[in-house]
C-alpha positions, 0 to 999 in steps of 0.5 A, spaced: 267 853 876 275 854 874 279 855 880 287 857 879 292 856 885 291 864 885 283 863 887 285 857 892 291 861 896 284 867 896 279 862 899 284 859 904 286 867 907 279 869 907 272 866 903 269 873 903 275 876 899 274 870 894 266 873 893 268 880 892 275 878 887 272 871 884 264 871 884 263 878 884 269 880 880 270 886 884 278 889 884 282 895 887 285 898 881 294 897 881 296 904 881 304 907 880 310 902 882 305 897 884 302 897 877 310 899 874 312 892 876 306 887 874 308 890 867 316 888 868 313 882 871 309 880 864 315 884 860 320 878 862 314 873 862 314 874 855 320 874 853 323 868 856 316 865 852 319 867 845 326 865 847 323 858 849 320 859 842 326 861 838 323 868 837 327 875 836 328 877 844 332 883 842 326 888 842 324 886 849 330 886 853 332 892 851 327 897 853 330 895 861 336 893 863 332 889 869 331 885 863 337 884 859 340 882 866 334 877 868 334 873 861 342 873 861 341 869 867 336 865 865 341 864 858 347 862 861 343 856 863 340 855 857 343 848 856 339 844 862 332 849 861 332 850 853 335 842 850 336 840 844 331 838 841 330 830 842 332 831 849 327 833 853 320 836 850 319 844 852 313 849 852 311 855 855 305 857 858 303 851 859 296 849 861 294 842 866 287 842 868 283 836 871 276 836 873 274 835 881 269 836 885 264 839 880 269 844 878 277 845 873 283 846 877 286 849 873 295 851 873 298 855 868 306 853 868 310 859 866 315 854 863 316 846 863 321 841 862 319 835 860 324 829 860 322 821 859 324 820 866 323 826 869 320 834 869 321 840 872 316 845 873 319 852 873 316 859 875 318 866 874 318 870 880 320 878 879 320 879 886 324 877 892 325 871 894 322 870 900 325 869 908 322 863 909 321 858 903 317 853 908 311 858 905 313 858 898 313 850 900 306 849 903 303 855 898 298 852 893 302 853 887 308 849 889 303 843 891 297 844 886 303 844 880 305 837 881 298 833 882 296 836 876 301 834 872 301 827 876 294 826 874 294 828 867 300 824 865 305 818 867 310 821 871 310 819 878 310 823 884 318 823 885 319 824 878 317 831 879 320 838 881 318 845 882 323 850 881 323 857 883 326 862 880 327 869 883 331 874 880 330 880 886 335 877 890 342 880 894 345 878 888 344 882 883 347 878 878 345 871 879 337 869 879 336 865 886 333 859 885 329 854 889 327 848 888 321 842 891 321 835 890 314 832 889 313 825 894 307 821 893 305 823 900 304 830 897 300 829 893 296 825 896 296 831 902 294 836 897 288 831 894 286 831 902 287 838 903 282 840 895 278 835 898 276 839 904 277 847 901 272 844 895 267 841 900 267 848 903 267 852 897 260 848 894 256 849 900 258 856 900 257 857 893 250 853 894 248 858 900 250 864 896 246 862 889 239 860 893 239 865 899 244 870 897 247 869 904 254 871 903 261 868 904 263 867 912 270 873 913 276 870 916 278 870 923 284 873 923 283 881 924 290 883 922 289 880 914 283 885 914 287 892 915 290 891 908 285 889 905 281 893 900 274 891 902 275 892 910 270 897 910 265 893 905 266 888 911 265 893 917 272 891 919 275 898 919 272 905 919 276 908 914 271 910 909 273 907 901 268 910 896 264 904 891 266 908 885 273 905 888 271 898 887 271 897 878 269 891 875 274 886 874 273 884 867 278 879 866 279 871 865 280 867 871 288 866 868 289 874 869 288 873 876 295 877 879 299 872 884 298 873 890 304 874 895 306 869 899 308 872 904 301 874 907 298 867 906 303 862 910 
């Protein structure tokens, strides 16, 4: 199975939401404001993925002034983030995979910035920053990227940086950026914590395919009552219509991003 930090951060707030979104491939559909932004979100995604390419950029920015403002704060650090050519190597939508445990862990980096003695993983957050970066820290996303890319190239741990770069912030004019420095002791935490999640998920996933029994819920209540599939769980008494729930017939790497702030 392919799994992207998306499905590990699922896994870990609750397994049987991971069979209903991952196994089953059942979602709630993104409507109005909700849906307006993951579209500005993959608008910027590709804009700034044609400017690391050289690529015309005008048409996409111009059609929202969130946009232009964003990329020309990105722009005004094209020196460290876009380097003449023989400095460092760059490339956008960058896919790590490695092969562990029976399955593909799979990170897709929105933008990387490959030097001979050091990397940076950058990430392209449309939203807020969040309050408490501890959470972004410990998410799986800003541990997963680095041992990817430590076991598939030759850059050691400490050589490594997560950047976050949030442009939602209390200063409209300025992206927010954060930054995480990689440790040998992190990577090694982060192999451990895989270890154990996909232990877990293979006996689930046995049980699953020869009995049918289904993924165990989360004990946290509170994590249900915005959950779309509470009353398929029996956890509130709402009624939700079966025609609400749709096919979601996309690849593992269409997964949205999950937000942050719900999975501490």
């Amino acid at each position: 199975m392919k799994l992207s930090q998306g499905n590990l951060t699922i896994l870990d707030s609750c397994p049987r939401l991971f069979q209903h979104t991952v196994l089953e491939q059942l979602a709630v559909p993104q409507l109005g404001e909700s849906w307006e932004k993951m579209q500005l979100g993959s608008q910027f995604h590709q804009l700034m993925q044609q400017r690391s390419q050289q690529l015309p950029i005008e048409a996409i920015a111009a059609t929202d002034p969130d946009l232009r403002r964003w990329f020309e704060a990105v722009d005004a650090q094209s020196a460290d983030l876009f380097p003449d050519a023989g400095e460092a190597w760059t490339d956008s939508e960058h896919v790590r995979t490695m092969d562990w445990m029976g399955h593909t862990i799979v990170g897709v980096y929105d933008y990387v910035v490959l030097r001979s003695d050091s990397a940076q993983i950058l990430d392209w957050k449309t939203h807020a920053k969040p309050l408490d970066s501890r959470q972004l820290r410990q998410s799986w996303q800003s541990r997963l990227y680095p041992l990817l890319l430590v076991s598939s190239s030759n850059y050691s741990p400490d050589t490594i940086e997560m950047r976050y770069w949030f442009f939602q912030g209390s200063d409209e004019a300025q992206p927010q950026m954060l930054r995480f420095k990689s440790s040998a002791a992190a990577i090694a935490e982060t192999t451990t914590a895989l270890t154990q999640r996909l232990t877990a998920l293979n006996l689930w996933l046995k049980a699953y395919e020869l009995t049918g029994e289904s993924f165990p819920q989360t004990e946290t209540r509170q994590t249900c009552a915005t959950c779309s599939f509470a009353v398929r769980c029996d956890r509130v008494n709402t009624p939700l219509m079966e025609s609400d729930l749709m096919p979601l017939g996309t690849a593992w790497d269409s997964i949205a991003e999950v937000a942050l702030t719900k999975f501490p």
